[in-house]
Structure formats: C-alpha cells, structure tokens
PAFIGU-760739 format. One line per 3 residues: their letters; for each residue x, y, z of N, C-alpha, C, CB. Coordinates in Angstrom, 2 decimals. Glycine has a CB too. Example, Ala and Ser with C-alpha at 12.3 -4.5 7.8 and 13.67 -1.06 7.14 Angstrom:
as = 13.19,-5.69,7.80,12.30,-4.50,7.80,13.20,-3.30,7.80,11.31,-4.47,9.05  12.85,-2.25,7.08,13.67,-1.06,7.14,12.90,0.03,7.87,14.08,-0.60,5.72
This chain:
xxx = 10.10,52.04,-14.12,11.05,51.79,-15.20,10.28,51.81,-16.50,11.81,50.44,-15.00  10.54,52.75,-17.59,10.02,52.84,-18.57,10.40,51.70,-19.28,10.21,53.95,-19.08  9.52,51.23,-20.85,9.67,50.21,-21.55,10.74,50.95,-22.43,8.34,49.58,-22.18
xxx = 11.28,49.00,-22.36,12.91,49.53,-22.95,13.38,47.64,-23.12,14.28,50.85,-21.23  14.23,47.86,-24.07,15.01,46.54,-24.78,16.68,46.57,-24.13,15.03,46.76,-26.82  16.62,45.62,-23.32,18.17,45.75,-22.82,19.05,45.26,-24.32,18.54,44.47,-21.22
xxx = 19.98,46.39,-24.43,20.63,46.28,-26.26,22.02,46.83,-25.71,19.71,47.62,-27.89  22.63,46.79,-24.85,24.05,46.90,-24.80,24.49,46.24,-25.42,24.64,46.79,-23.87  25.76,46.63,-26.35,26.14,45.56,-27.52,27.31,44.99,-25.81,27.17,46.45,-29.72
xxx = 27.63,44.93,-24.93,28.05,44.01,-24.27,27.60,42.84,-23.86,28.32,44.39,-23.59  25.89,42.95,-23.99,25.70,41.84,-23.25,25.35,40.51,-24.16,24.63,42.18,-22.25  25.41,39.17,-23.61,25.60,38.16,-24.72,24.17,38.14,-24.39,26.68,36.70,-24.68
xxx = 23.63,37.83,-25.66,22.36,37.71,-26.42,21.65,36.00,-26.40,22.77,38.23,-28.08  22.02,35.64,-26.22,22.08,34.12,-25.95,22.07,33.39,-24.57,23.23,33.70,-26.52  22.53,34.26,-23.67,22.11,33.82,-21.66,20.71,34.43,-21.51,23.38,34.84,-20.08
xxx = 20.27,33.94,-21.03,18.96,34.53,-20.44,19.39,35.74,-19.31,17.99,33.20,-19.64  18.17,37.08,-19.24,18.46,38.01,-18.22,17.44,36.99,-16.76,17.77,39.94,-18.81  18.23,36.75,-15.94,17.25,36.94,-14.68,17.18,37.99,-13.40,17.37,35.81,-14.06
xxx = 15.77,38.37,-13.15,15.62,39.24,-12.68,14.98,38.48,-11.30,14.97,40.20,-13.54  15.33,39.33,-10.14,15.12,38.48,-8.74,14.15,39.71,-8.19,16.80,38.05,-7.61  12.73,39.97,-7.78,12.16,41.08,-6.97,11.88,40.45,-5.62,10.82,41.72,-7.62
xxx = 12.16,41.51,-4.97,12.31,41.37,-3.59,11.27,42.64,-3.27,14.01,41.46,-3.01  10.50,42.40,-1.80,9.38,43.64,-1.73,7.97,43.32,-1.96,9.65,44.73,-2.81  7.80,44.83,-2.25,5.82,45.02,-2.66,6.32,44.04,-3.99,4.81,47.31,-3.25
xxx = 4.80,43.76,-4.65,4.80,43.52,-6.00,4.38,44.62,-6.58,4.07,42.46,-6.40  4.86,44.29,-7.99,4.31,45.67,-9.19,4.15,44.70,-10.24,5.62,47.21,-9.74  3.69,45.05,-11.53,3.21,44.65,-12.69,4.63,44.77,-13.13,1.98,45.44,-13.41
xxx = 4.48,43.93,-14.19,5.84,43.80,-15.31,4.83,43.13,-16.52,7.51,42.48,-14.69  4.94,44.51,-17.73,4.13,44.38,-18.87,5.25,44.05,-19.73,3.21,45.63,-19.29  5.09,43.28,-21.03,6.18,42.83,-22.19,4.34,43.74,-22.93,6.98,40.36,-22.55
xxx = 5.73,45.04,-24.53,5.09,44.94,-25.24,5.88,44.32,-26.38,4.47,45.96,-25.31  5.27,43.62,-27.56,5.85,42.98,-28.61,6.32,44.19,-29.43,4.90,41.97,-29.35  7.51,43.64,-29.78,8.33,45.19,-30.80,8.03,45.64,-31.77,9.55,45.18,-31.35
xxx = 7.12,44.89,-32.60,6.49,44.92,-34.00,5.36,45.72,-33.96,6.08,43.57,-34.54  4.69,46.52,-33.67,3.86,47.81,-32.98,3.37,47.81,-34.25,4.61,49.35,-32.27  3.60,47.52,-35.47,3.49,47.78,-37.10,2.54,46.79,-37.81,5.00,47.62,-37.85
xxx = 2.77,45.56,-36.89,1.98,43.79,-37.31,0.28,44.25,-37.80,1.83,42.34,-35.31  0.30,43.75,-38.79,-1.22,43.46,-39.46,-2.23,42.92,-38.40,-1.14,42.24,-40.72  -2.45,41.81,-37.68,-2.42,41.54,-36.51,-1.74,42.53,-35.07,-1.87,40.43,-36.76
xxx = -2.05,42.82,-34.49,-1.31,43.23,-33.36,-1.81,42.45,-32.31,-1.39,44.66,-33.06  0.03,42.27,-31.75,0.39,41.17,-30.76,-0.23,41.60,-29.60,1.91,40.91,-30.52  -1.28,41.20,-28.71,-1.62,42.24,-27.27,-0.56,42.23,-26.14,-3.08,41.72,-26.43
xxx = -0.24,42.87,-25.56,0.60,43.03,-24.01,0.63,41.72,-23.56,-0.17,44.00,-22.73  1.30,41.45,-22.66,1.23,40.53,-21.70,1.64,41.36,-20.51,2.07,39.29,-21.98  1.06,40.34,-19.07,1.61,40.92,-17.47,1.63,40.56,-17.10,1.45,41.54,-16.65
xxx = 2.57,40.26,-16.34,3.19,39.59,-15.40,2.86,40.23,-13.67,4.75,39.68,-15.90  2.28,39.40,-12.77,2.58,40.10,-11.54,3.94,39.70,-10.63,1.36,39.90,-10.71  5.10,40.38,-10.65,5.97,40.29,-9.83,5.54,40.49,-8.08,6.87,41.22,-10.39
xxx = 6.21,39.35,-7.79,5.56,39.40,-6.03,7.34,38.78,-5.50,3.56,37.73,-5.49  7.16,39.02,-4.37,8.28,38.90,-3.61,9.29,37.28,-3.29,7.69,39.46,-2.36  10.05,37.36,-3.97,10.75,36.42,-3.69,11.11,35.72,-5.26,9.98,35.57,-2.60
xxx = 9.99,36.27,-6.45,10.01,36.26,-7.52,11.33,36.05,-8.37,9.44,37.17,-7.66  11.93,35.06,-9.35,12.72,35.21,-10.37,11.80,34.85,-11.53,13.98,34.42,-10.25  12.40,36.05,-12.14,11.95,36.12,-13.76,13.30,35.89,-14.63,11.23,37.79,-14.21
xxx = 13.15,34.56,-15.62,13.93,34.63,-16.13,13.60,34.80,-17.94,14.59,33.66,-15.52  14.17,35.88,-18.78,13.57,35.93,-19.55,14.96,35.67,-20.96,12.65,37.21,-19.28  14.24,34.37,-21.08,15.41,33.83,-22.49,15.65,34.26,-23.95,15.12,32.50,-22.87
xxx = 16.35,34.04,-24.17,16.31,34.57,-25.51,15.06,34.04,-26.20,17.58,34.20,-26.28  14.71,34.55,-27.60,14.90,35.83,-27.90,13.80,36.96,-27.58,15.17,35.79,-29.18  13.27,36.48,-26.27,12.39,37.56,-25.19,12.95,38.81,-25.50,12.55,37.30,-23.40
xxx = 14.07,39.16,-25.36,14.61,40.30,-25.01,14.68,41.52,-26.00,15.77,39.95,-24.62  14.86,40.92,-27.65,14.97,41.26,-28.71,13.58,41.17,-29.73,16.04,40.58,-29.04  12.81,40.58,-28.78,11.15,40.37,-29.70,10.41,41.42,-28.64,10.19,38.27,-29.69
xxx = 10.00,41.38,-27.53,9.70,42.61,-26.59,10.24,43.78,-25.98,9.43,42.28,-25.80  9.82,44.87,-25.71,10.07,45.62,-24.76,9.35,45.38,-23.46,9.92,46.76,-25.19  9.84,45.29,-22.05,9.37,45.51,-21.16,9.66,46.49,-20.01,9.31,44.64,-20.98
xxx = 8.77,46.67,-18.94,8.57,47.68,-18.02,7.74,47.36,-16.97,8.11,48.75,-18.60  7.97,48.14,-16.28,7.21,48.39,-14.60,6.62,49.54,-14.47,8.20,48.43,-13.30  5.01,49.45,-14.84,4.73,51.37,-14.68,4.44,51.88,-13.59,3.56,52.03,-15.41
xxx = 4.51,52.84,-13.35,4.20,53.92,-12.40,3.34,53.27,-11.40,3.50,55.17,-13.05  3.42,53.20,-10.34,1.83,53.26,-9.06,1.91,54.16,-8.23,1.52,51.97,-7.94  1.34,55.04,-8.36,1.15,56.04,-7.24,0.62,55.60,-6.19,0.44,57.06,-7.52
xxx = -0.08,54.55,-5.75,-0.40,53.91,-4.28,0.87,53.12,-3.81,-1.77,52.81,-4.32  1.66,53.05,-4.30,2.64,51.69,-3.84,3.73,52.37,-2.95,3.51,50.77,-5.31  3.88,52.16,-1.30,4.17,52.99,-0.85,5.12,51.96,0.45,2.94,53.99,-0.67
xxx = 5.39,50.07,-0.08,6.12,49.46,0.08,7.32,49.41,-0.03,5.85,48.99,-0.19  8.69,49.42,0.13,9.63,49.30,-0.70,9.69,48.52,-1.79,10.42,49.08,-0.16  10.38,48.21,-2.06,10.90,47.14,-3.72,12.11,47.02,-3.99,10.48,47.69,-5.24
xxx = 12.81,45.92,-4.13,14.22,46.05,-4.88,14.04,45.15,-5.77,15.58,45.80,-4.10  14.98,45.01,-6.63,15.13,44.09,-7.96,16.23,44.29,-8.40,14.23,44.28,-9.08  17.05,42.67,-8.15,18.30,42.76,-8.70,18.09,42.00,-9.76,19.43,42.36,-7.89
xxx = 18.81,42.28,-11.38,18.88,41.87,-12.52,20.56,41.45,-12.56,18.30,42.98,-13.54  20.39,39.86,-13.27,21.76,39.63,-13.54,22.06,39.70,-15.09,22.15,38.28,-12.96  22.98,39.68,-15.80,22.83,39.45,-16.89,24.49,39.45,-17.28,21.80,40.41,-17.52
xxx = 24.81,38.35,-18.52,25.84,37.92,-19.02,26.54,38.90,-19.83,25.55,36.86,-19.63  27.78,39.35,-19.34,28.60,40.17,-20.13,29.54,39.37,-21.09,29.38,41.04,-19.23  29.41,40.27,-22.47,30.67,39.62,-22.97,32.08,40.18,-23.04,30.44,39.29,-24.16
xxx = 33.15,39.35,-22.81,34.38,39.93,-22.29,35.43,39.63,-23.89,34.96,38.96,-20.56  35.86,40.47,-23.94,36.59,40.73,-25.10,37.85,39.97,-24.82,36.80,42.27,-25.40  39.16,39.28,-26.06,39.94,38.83,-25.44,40.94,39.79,-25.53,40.17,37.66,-25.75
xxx = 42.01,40.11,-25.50,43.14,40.60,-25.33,44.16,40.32,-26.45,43.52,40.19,-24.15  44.23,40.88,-27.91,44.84,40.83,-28.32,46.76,39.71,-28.70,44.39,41.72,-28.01  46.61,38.50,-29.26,47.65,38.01,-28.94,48.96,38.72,-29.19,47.59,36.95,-29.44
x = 50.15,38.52,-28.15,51.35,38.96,-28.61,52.44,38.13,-29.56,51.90,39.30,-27.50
C-alpha cells in the first residue's frame, strides 16, 4: 500500500481509524506531511505483527501519510481490516 492520507470528505475526522492485522507482519512507516519543515520531521515505524490493532487518532491522519512497502520475501499471507467512521448526511426536512 503506497503512502497516502485517508481524505474522503466522508469520513469524520475526529474518530480515530483502527486498523486490525491479522498474518505475517510488515512495517507500517508514518511520513510527516510537511516534507518542506526547516527541520525535517524523520519517519517513524511501526512493526505490525499479528493480532495487532493500530489505532491512529486524530490528528495522525491529517499531520502524516502512511504505508506498508513492498517485501519481496514476504510470502505469508496478511489481511488487515481498517474500520473507520462515516459521516451520514441527514435527509432534508419536509
């Protein structure tokens, strides 16, 4: 999974995303969004291992990008279910 900012204007910005991995482990890198900073912020990594929830709160989501890169040895399965809070529009009153 390439690095990427979950930005659906559906989802509420304010629940935390949690992410559940199940499987091999893989790395999960956060880079900071500001790529521009006088300072630059270094990576962080995370090792995801099995049975793992990551829950990442606001405003994680909107200050980093994160990802899972490539392993060409990893030859385990993996799943990873992500939940995350939709916002539901109301319905117009009559």
């Amino acid at each position: 999974m390439g690095f990427h900012k979950d930005d659906e204007k559906e989802l509420n910005p304010d629940v935390p995303i949690a992410s559940l991995t199940l499987g091999a482990e893989r790395d999960f890198i956060f880079q900071h969004s500001d790529r521009r900073a006088a300072v630059r912020i270094p990576d962080e990594k995370l090792v995801l291992t099995d049975g793992l929830l990551l829950l990442m709160r606001p405003p994680t989501n909107q200050l980093w990008y994160h990802g899972v890169p490539m392993r060409r040895k990893c030859v385990a399965p993996r799943i990873n279910l992500t939940f995350r809070s939709i916002l539901v529009k109301k319905p117009p009153s009559s």
